[in-house]
N, C-alpha and C positions, 0 to 999 in steps of 0.2 A: 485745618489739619486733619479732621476726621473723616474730609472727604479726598484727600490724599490716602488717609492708610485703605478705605473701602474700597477705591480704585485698584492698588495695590493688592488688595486679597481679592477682588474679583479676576485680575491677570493670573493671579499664581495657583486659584480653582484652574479657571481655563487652559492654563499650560497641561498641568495635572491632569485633566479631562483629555487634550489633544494626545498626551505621549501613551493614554491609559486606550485611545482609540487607535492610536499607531500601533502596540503590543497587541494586543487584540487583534487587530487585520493579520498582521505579519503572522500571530499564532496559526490563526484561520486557515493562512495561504499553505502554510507549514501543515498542518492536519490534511489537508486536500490531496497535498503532495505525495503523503505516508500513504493515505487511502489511496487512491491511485495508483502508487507503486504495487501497493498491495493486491490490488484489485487487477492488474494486467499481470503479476507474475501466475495469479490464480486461473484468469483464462489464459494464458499460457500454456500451464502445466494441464487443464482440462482439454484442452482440444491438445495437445501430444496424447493424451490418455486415450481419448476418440481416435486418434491415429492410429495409437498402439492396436486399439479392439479390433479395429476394420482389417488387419494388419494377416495375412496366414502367419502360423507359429513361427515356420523357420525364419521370414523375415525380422519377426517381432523379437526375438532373442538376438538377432544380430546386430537391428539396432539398439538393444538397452543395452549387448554387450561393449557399445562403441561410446556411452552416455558416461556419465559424470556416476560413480557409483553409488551418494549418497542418493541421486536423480533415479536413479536406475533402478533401486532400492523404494524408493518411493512410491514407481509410477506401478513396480508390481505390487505395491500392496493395494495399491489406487483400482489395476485392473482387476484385484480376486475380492474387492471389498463392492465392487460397485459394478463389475460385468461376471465376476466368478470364473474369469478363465486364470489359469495356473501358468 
C-alpha cells in the first residue's frame, strides 16, 4: 500500500510541476508580447520624430496638424526636447 500512495504523490508533484511550467511559458510568451508591442510603438513614433526634423516648417505643421492630437502634442515635445526646433 505505501508504494501505491508514493506513486500517487510522485504523479500529483509532476502534474504540479507540468501546469507550474505551462504558466510560466505562457507568462513568458505574454511578457514578449507586451515588450514588443512596446518596443515597435517606440520606433514608430521615433522615426515619425526623424521625419518631422528632416521636414521644412511649413510641411512639418501640416502634417502634425493632420495627426492624432494627443500624437501631435507628443511629437512637438519630442522635437524641441531632443532636436530644439519649435
Amino acid at each position: 500500500m505505501s508504494a501505491s500512495r508514493t506513486d500517487w504523490s510522485h504523479c500529483w508533484f509532476s502534474m504540479i510541476a507540468e501546469r507550474d511550467i505551462v504558466v510560466w511559458i505562457i507568462s513568458a510568451l505574454l511578457a514578449i508580447g507586451i515588450g514588443w508591442s512596446r518596443y515597435a510603438k517606440w520606433s514608430t513614433r521615433n522615426k515619425l520624430v526623424r521625419e518631422l526634423a528632416a521636414m521644412d516648417p511649413e510641411r512639418r505643421e501640416k502634417v502634425l496638424s493632420r495627426l492624432n492630437p494627443s500624437l501631435a502634442m507628443e511629437a512637438r515635445e519630442q522635437l524641441m526636447k531632443r532636436f530644439r526646433i519649435t
